[in-house]
N, C-alpha and C positions, 0 to 999 in steps of 0.2 A: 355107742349105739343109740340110735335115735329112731323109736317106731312110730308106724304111721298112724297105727289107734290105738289108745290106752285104756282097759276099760276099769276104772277107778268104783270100784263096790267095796264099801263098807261091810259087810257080812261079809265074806270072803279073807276078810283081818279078823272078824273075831277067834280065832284060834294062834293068832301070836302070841310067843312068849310075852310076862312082862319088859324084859329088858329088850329085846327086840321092836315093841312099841315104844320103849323110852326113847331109844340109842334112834329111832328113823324121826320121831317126834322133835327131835332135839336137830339133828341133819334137817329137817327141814325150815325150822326155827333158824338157824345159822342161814339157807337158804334165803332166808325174808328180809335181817339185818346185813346181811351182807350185801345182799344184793339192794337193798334201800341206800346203801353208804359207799356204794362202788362208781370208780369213777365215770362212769357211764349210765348212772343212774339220771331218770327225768321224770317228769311230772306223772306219768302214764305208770311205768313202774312201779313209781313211786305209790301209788294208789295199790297197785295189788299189794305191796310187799307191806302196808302197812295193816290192810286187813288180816292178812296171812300170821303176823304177829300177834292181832287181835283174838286171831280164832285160834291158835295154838298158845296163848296165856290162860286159855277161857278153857281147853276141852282136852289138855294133853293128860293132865292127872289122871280125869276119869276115863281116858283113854287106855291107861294103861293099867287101871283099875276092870278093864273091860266092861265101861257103858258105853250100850248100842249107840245113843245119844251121841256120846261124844265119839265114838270110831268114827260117826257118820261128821262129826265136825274135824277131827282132822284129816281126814279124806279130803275133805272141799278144802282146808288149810293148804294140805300141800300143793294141792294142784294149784292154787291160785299162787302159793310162794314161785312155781316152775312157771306160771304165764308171766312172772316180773322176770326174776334172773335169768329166763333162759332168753330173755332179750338186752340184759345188760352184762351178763357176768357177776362174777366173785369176787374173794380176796384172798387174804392170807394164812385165813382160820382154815382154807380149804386147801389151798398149798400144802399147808403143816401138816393138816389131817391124812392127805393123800399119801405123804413118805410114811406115818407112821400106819398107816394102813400095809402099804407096799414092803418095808423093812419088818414091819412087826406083827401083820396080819388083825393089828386094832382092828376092832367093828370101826367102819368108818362116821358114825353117826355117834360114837362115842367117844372118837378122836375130835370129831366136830363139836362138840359139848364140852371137854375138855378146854379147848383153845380157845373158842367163841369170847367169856369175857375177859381171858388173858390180851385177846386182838382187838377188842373193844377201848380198854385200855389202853393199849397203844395206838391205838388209831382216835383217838378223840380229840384231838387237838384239830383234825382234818374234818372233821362231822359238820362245823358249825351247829346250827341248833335240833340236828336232827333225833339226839341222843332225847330230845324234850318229848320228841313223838312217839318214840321208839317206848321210852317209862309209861308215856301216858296207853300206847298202845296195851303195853303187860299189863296195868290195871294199878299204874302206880298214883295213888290221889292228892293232888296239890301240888303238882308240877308247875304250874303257871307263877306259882310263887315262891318255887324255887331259881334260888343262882343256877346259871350255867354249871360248873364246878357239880352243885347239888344233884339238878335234873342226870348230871352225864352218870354220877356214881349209881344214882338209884337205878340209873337203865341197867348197869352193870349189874347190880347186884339183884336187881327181879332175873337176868340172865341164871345168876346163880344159885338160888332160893330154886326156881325152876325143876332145873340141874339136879339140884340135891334132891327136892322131893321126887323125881321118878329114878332116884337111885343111878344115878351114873358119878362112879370117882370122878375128883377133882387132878386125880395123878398115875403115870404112867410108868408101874417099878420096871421097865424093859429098856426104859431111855437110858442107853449112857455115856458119860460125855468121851467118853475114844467114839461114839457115834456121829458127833455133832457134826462135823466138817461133812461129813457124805449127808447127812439129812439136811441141814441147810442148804446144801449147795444144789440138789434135788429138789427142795420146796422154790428156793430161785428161780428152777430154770421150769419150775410149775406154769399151764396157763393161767391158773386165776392170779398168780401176783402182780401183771404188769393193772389188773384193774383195782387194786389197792388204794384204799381213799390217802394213805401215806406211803411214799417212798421208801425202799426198805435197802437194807444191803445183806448179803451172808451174815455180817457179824450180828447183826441187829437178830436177826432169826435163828441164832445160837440162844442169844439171851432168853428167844422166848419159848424153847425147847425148856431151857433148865427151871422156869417155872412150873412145868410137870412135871420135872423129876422126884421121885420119892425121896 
């Protein structure tokens, strides 16, 4: 569904639960990387999705801490992550997230948070040096003099620090592997996987099911 006016007010979120400002905070974060590193990413996009990262490393915390300040800054975060992706697409952090939402009724911003740096990691090889923007976007300091290798982990791991601090598991005890063949093969025939900065197959998106498993 796609509406013709959105009207994006901050007061109107101060009454979310914690975890419901995590779990959308986070979906829209997966929003901005993903869509910065999808194959149909370009210069123009490229510019939201990296603000969008900026302002949601900067104001997710105290967002789900319930300051007005910061509800009022990921408000403008997500909407600026939806003016990038919604002109380039996803990946496969959303694929994944989609079955396990659809099979297991996951919050799907919590499935997204989940997967996010599992997909990161496996997609880094395909980044070239975008993973270096991505860190310096979270607020990671001395990027520039870090190795490739270096910069890609640190992006990864400010995804996770993230993550942890507004409280969303790293793991999903509902996966199991008599599951995996219907969920892979579901996340496959997903739209956001053909925009995948790496090629994937079924098997590949078993493997990365069972790093959420409990």
């Amino acid at each position: 569904m796609i509406p013709e006016y959105a009207i994006v007010d901050p007061d109107m979120m101060s009454s979310m639960p914690k975890g419901l400002t995590a779990s959308t905070g986070m979906d829209a974060l997966t929003h901005a990387i993903e869509g910065y590193t999808t194959k149909g990413a370009w210069e123009m996009t490229d510019m939201f999705h990296l603000e969008a990262i900026r302002l949601i490393a900067k104001h997710l915390r105290g967002a789900v801490e319930n300051s007005p300040e910061d509800r009022e800054g990921m408000a403008l975060a997500q909407y600026v992550a939806g003016m990038g992706f919604s002109n380039v697409g996803l990946g496969i952090a959303h694929s994944i997230a989609h079955t396990l939402g659809a099979h297991y009724d996951t919050p799907h911003g919590v499935a997204c948070a989940m997967m996010l740096p599992i997909v990161m990691e496996y997609n880094q090889e395909c980044t070239g040096e975008k993973y270096r923007e991505i860190a310096r976007a979270m607020g990671v300091e001395g990027v520039d003099a870090m190795t490739q290798a270096e910069y890609r982990a640190a992006a990864v791991d400010a995804v996770k620090k993230l993550s942890a601090d507004v409280g969303i598991p790293a793991k999903n005890e509902k996966v199991r592997e008599e599951d995996l063949d219907v969920l892979a093969a579901d996340a496959y025939a997903d739209a956001c996987r053909p925009g995948n900065p790496r090629d994937t197959s079924v098997e590949e998106l078993k493997e990365l099911y069972r790093k959420i498993m409990a």
